[in-house]
RODO-2510 file (C-alpha; in nm, 4 decimals, decimal comma):
residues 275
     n   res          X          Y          Z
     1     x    -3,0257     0,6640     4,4854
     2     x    -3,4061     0,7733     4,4171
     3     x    -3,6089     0,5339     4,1653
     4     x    -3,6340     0,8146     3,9333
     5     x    -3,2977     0,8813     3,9359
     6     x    -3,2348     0,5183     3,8806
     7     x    -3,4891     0,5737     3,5837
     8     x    -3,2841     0,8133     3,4656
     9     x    -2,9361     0,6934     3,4455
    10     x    -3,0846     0,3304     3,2489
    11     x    -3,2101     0,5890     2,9845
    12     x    -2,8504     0,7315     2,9544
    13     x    -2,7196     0,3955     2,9411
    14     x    -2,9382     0,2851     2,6490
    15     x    -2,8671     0,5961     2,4204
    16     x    -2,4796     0,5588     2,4978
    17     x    -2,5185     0,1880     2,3972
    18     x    -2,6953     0,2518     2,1127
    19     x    -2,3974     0,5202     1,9771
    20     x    -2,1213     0,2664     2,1081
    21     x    -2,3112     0,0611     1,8020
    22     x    -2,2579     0,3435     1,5636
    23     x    -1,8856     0,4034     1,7074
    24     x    -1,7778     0,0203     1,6307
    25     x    -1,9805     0,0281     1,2971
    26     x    -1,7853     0,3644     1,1969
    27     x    -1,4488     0,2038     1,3362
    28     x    -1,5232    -0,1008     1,0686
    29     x    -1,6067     0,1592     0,8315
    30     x    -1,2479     0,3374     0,8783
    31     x    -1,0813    -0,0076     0,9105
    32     x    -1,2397    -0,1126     0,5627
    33     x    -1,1847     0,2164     0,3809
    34     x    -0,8050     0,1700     0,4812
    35     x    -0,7637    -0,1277     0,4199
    36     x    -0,8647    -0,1023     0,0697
    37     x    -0,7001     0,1823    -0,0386
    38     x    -0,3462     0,0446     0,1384
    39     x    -0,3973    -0,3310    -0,0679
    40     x    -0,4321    -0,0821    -0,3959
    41     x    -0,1676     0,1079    -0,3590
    42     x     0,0125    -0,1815    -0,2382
    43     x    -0,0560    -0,4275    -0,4791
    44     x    -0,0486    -0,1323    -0,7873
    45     x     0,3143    -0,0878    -0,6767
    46     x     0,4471    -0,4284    -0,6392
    47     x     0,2861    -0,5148    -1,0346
    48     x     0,5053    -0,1644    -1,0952
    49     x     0,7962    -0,3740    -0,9188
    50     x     0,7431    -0,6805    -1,1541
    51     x     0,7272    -0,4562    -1,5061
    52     x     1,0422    -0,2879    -1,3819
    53     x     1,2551    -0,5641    -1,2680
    54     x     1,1396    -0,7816    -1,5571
    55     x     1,2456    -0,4646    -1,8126
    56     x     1,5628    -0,3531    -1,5549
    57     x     1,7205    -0,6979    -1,4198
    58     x     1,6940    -0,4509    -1,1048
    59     x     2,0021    -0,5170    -0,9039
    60     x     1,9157    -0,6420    -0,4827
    61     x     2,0114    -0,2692    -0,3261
    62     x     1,7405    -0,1208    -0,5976
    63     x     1,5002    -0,3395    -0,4931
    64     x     1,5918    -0,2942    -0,1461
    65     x     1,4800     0,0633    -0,1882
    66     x     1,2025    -0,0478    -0,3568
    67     x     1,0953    -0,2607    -0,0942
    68     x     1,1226     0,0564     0,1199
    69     x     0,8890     0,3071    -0,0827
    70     x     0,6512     0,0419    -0,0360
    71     x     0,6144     0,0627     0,3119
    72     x     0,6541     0,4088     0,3210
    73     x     0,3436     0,4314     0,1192
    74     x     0,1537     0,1808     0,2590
    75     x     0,2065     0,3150     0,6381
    76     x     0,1278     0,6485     0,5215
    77     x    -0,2128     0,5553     0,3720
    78     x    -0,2427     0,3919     0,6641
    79     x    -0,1946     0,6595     0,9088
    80     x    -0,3932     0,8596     0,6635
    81     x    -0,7136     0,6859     0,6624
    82     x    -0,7215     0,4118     0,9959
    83     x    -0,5082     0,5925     1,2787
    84     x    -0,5898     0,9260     1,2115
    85     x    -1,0194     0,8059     1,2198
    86     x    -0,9499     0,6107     1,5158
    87     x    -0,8029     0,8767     1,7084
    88     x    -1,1113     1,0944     1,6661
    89     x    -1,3265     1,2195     1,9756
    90     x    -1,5913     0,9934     1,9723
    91     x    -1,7958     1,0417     2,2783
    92     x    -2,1768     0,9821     2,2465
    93     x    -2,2173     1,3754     2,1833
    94     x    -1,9326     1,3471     1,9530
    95     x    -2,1027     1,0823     1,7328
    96     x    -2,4412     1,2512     1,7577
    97     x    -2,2696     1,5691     1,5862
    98     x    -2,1155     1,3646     1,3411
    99     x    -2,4166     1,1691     1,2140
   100     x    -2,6575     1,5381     1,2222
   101     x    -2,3924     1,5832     0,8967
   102     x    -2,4880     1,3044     0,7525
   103     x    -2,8395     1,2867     0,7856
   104     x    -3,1484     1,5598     0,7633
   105     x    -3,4262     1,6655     0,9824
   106     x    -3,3756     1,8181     1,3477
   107     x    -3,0467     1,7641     1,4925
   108     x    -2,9546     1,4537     1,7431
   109     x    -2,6406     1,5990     1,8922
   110     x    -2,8678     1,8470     2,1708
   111     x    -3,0925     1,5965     2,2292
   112     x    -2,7824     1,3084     2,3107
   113     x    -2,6528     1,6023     2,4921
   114     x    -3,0010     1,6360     2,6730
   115     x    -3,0077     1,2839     2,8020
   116     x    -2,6150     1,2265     2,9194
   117     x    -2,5924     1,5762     3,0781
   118     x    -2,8651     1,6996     3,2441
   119     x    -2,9088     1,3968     3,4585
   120     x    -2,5794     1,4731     3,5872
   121     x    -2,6418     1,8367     3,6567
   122     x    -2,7668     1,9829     3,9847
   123     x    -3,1273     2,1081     3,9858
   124     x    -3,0609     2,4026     4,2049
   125     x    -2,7763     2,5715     3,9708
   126     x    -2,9791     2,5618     3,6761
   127     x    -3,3251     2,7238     3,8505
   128     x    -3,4954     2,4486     3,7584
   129     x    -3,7242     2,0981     3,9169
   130     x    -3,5784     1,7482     3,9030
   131     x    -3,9365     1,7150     3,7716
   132     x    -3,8586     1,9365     3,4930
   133     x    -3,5172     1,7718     3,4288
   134     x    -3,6765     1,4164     3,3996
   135     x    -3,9582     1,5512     3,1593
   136     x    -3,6825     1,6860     2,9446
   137     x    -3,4453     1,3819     2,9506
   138     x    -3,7547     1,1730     2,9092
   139     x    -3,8802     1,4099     2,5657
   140     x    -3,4961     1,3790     2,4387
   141     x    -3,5114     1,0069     2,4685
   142     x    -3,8320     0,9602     2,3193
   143     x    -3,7280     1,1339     2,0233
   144     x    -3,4213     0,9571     1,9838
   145     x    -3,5761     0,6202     2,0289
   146     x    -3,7682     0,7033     1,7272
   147     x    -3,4152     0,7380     1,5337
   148     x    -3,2098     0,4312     1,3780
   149     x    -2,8478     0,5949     1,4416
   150     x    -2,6926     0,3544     1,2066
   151     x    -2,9213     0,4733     0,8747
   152     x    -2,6524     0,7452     0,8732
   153     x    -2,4074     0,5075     0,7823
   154     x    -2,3142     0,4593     0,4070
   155     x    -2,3538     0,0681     0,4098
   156     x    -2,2808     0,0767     0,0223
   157     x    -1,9576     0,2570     0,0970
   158     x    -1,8483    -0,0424     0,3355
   159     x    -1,8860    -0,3172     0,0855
   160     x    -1,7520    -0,1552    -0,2081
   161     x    -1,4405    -0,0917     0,0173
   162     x    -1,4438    -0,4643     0,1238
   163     x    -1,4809    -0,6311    -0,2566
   164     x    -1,2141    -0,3864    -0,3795
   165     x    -0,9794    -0,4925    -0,0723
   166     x    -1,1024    -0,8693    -0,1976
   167     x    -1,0038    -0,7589    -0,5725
   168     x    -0,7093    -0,6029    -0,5160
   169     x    -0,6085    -0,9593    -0,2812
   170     x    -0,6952    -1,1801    -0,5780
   171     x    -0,5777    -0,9803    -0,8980
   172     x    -0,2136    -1,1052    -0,8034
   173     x    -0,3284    -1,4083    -0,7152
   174     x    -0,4726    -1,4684    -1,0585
   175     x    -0,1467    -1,3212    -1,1999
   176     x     0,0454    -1,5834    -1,0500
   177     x    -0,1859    -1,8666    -1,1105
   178     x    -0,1747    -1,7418    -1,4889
   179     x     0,2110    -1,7008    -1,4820
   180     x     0,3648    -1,9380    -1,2091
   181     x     0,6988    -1,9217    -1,3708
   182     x     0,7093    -1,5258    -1,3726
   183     x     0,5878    -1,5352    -1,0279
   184     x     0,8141    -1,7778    -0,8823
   185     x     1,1478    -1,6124    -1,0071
   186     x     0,9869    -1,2570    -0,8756
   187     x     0,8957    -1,4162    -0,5531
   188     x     1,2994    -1,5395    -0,5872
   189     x     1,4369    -1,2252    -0,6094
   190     x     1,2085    -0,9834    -0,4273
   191     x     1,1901    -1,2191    -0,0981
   192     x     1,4365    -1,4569    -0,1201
   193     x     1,7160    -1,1770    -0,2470
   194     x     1,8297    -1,4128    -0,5303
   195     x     1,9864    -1,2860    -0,8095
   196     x     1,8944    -1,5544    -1,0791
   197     x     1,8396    -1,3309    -1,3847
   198     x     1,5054    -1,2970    -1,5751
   199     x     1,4587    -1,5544    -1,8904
   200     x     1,6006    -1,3573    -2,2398
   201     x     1,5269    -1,4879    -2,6054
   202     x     1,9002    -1,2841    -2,6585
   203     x     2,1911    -1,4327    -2,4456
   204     x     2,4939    -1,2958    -2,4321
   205     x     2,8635    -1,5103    -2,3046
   206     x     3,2126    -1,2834    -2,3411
   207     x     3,4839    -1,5963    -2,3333
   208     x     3,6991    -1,5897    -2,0547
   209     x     3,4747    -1,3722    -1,8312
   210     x     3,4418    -1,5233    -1,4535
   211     x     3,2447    -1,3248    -1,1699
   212     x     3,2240    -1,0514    -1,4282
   213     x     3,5849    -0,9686    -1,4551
   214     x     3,8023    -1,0307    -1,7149
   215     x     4,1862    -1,0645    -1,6968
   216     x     4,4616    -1,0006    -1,9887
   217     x     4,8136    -0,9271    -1,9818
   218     x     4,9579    -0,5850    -1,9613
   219     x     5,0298    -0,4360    -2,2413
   220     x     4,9612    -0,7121    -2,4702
   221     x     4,6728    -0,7157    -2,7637
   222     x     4,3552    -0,8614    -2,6233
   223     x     4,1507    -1,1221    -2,8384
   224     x     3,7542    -1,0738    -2,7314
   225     x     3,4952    -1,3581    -2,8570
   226     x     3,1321    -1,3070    -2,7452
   227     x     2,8756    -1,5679    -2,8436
   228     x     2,5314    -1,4685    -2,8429
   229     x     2,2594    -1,6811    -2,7965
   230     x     1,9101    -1,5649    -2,9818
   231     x     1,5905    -1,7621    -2,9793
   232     x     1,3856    -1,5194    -3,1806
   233     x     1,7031    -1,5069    -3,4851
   234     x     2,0353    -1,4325    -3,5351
   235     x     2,1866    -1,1248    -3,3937
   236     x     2,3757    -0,8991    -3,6704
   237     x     2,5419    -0,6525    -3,4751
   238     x     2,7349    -0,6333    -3,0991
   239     x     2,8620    -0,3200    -2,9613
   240     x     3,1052    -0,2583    -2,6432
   241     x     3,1775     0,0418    -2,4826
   242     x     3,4792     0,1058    -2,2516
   243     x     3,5288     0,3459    -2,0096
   244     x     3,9387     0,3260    -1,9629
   245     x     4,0633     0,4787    -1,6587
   246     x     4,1597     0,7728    -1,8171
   247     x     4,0490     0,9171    -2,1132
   248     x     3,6886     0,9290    -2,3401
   249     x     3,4488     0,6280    -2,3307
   250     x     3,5025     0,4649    -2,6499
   251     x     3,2060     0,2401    -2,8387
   252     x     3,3433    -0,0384    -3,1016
   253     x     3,1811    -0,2706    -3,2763
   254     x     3,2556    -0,6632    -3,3160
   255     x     3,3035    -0,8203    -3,6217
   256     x     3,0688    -1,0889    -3,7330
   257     x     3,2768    -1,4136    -3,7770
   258     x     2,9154    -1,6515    -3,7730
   259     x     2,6085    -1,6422    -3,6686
   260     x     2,6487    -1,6012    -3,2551
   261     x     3,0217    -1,5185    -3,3049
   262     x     3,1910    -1,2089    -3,2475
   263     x     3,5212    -1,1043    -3,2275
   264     x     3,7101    -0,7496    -3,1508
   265     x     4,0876    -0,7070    -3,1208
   266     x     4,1330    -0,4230    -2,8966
   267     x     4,4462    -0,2262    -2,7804
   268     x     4,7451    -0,2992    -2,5510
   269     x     4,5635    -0,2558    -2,2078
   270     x     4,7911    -0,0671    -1,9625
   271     x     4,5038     0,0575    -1,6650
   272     x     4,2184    -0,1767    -1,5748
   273     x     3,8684    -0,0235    -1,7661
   274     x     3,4849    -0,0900    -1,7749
   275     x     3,3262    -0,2661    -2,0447
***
């Protein structure tokens, strides 16, 4: 190999250094932007989960689902915004393109193109000197060297995407820290699958119920005391609705013996019913 051409090839090698700056910088750019946008949507949807489970008592195959939207979204954002960037063409003449949209004056992408091409290209097919080659690789690289490739760059854009990734990370951590005992009993039941309901000023106990089931003999007039439990004051009125197992759902109302005791006679039972 000729000294020029020796020349030549360390000039290619310092451009294509130079973009494989701009290509990890716009990587870390992707990476951030991602990031940021998966933590808001993540976080924005497991504060949903807490409203809803708090207001719902969501049961463990709802929140199973739940858990399942999640990462549905989050992979999709994702994909969206860090696999799809990544798996852009990003050759030196690539980037060169993609930074003449970004920036103004003449465009780098012919000049990149000028350097990395021609001193692979064969003299003779393209009429012209290896003289004339090298003065035109060596006019495209002193142009360039006169560039910073990274001023393209939104550098603002990076660090707001890096303090909201940081916000959205420490909003439920100040959530937590401000409600412990909220967060604990979430963390119980969204992680741990427990079912340990959330706190109530009203509590509600139907006498005789175990496991949620309640059993009376057939045919026989059933007594039904609920006691209800209310931090915030007494409770005036108790409903129950039964769905028998055939025939119209049917809504009574208890009668108010004291305060936190109610009582309902209902019919012979002949068919087990919801209540």
């Amino acid at each position: 190999m000729s000294s020029r051409s020796h020349t030549l090839i360390t000039l290619r090698e310092q451009i294509t250094s130079r973009l494989a700056v701009v290509r990890r910088a716009l990587l870390g750019h992707f990476l951030a932007d991602g990031v940021a946008r998966t933590l808001v949507v993540t976080v924005a949807l497991l504060l949903l989960s807490l409203g809803l489970d708090w207001w719902l008592d969501l049961s463990l195959t709802a929140r199973l689902c739940y858990w399942g939207v999640v990462l549905v979204a989050a992979g999709l954002i994702l994909h969206r915004f860090v696999v799809r960037p990544w798996q852009l063409p990003m050759g030196p003449i690539d980037l060169a393109a993609a930074l003449d949209q970004k920036r103004p004056g003449a465009p780098l992408a012919p000049q990149v193109a000028s350097v990395i091409q021609l001193i692979d290209s064969n003299p003779d097919q393209l009429g012209e000197s290896e003289a004339m080659r090298e003065q035109a690789v060596r006019a495209s690289h002193a142009a360039l060297d006169q560039i910073d490739f990274r001023s393209a760059l939104n550098s603002k854009h990076l660090w707001t995407a890096v303090a909201i990734a940081m916000g959205a990370l420490l909003l439920p951590t100040g959530i937590a820290l401000a409600f412990p005992g909220a967060a604990r009993l979430w963390a119980e039941r969204w992680f741990a699958g427990s079912d340990r309901p959330w706190p109530r000023s009203t509590r509600i106990e139907i006498v005789g119920v175990h496991h949620g089931l309640l059993q009376v003999p057939r045919g026989e007039v059933v007594s039904l005391q609920v006691k209800v439990t209310d931090d915030k004051g007494p409770t005036h009125t108790v409903w129950l609705r039964q769905r028998p197992h055939e025939g119209k759902t049917q809504t009574f109302t208890l009668e108010k013996f004291a305060d936190g005791d109610f009582r309902l006679q209902l019919a012979p039972q002949q068919h087990p019913s919801r209540a």
